[in-house]
Structure formats: C-alpha cells, structure tokens
C-alpha positions in Angstrom: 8.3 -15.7 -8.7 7.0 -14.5 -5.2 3.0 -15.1 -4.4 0.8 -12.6 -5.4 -0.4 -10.7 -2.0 -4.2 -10.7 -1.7 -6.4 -8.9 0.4 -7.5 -10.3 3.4 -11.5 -11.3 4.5 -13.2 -9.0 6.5 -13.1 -11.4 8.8 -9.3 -12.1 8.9 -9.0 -8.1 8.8 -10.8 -7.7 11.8 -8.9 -10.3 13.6 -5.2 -8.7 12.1 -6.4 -5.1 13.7 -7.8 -6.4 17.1 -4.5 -8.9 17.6 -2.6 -6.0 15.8 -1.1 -8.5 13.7 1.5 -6.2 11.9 2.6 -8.4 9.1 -1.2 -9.0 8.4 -1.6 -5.8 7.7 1.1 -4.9 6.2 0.5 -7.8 3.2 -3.4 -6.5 3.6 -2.6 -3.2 2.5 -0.4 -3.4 -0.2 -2.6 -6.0 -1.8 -5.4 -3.2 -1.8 -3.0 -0.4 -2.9 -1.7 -3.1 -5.7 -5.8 -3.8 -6.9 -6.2 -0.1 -6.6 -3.0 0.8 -8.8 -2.8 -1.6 -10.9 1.0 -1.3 -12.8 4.7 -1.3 -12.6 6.0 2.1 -12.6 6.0 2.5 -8.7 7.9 -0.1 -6.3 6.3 0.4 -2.5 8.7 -1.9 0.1 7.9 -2.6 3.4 10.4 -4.5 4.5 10.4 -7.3 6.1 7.1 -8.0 5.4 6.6 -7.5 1.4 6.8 -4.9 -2.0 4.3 -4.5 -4.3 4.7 -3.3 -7.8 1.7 -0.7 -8.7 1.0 2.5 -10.3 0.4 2.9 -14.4 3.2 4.2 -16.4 6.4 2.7 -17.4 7.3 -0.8 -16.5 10.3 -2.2 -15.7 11.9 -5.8 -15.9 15.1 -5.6 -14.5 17.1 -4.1 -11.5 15.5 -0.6 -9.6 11.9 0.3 -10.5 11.5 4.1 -12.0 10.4 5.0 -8.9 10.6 3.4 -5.1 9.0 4.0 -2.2 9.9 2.7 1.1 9.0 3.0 4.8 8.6 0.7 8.0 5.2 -1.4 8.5 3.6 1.0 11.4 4.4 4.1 9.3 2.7 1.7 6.2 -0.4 0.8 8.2 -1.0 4.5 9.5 -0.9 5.9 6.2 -3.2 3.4 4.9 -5.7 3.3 7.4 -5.7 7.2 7.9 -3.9 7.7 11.2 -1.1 9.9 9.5 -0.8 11.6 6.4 1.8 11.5 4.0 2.6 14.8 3.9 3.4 14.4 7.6 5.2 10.8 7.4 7.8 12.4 4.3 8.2 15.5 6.8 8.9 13.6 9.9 11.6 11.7 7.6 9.7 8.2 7.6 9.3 7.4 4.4 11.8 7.1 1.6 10.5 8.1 -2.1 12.0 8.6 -4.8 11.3 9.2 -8.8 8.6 9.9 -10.8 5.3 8.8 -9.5 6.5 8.1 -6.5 3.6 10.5 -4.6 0.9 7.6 -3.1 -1.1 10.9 -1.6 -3.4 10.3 -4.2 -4.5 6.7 -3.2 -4.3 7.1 0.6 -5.7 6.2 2.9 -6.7 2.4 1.9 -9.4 1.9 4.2 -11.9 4.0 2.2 -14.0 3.0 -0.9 -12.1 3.1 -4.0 -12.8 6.3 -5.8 -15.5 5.7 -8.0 -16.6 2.7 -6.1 -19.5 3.2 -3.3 -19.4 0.6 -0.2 -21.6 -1.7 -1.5 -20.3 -2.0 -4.8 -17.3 -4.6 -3.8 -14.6 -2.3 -3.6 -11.9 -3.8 -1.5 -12.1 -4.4 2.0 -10.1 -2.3 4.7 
C-alpha cells in the first residue's frame, strides 16, 4: 500500500514555491484536496508524481475508480493555487475527466481556507 501524501509545513511550502519544486507541490496539493474531500468516488492522477483518492460517494476496490481525473503537474498546481481555472484548463484540453463527480470546480483553488474554515482555525496550509 502506497504512503499516504500529507500536506507539507508552511515552511517546506514556502521553500517548494520559491525553488519551484514541482513534485513538492504536486504531493502538497493533492494531500490538501484529499483532507478536503475526504472519499473514494473520484481518482485525481498526476502522473508522475502521485493520485489521490477523494470525493464522497461510491467507493471502489478494484480496477478504474467511478470517476478519474487526470492532468500534468503545472496544469495541477495552477488550478490549485488559483492561476487558472478549470473551466479554462478542460477548454484548453488539459485535463482529462471523466464520470460522475469528476467536476473539482467546487474545491478549487487549494490555496484558500476550507469552506467553513476561517484562517486561523487550522484549515490546511497552501
């Protein structure tokens, strides 16, 4: 069974965006969408860096996930930080969904509280 991703530090986050550490962020993010969307209806892949399972609704145990989601880690890291849309990155062709649930619109971008959550509460960092 692969490691669980984790968010990174503030600290470690701040040194993954000023060395533009790709795979850092990559890993960063989908450990915060995975915290955020907690469930196993919605595979998101990144390759090469990592998946994550997330997103309530039906889970699956074996073979392709009801629903996939794939796209390469600078389209990953602009959605979640806010520098595209993803409306624009399905549009432009750079991301790969398919079935039900497999709209992250809802959830993006990462780097802003939680919804429900203000700053100081400990919502996740990025």
């Amino acid at each position: 069974m692969p490691a669980r991703l984790r968010p990174l530090s503030p600290a470690d986050l701040a040194r993954a965006r000023t060395t533009d550490d790709r795979r850092a962020l990559v890993k960063h993010y989908l450990a915060v969408l995975a915290e955020r969307t907690p469930g196993a209806s919605v595979e998101v892949r990144v390759p090469p860096y990592a998946a994550v399972q997330c997103v309530p609704g039906v889970r699956h145990t074996r073979g392709t996930p009801p629903a996939v989601v794939e796209m390469g880690a600078e389209v990953w890291v602009a959605l979640a930080t806010g520098c595209r849309t993803w409306q624009d990155a399905l549009d432009a062709g750079e991301v790969r969904a398919s079935g039900e649930r497999a709209d992250l619109a809802p959830w993006l971008p990462l780097d802003r509280p939680a919804p429900g959550h203000s700053p100081g509460e400990g919502a996740a960092a990025g």
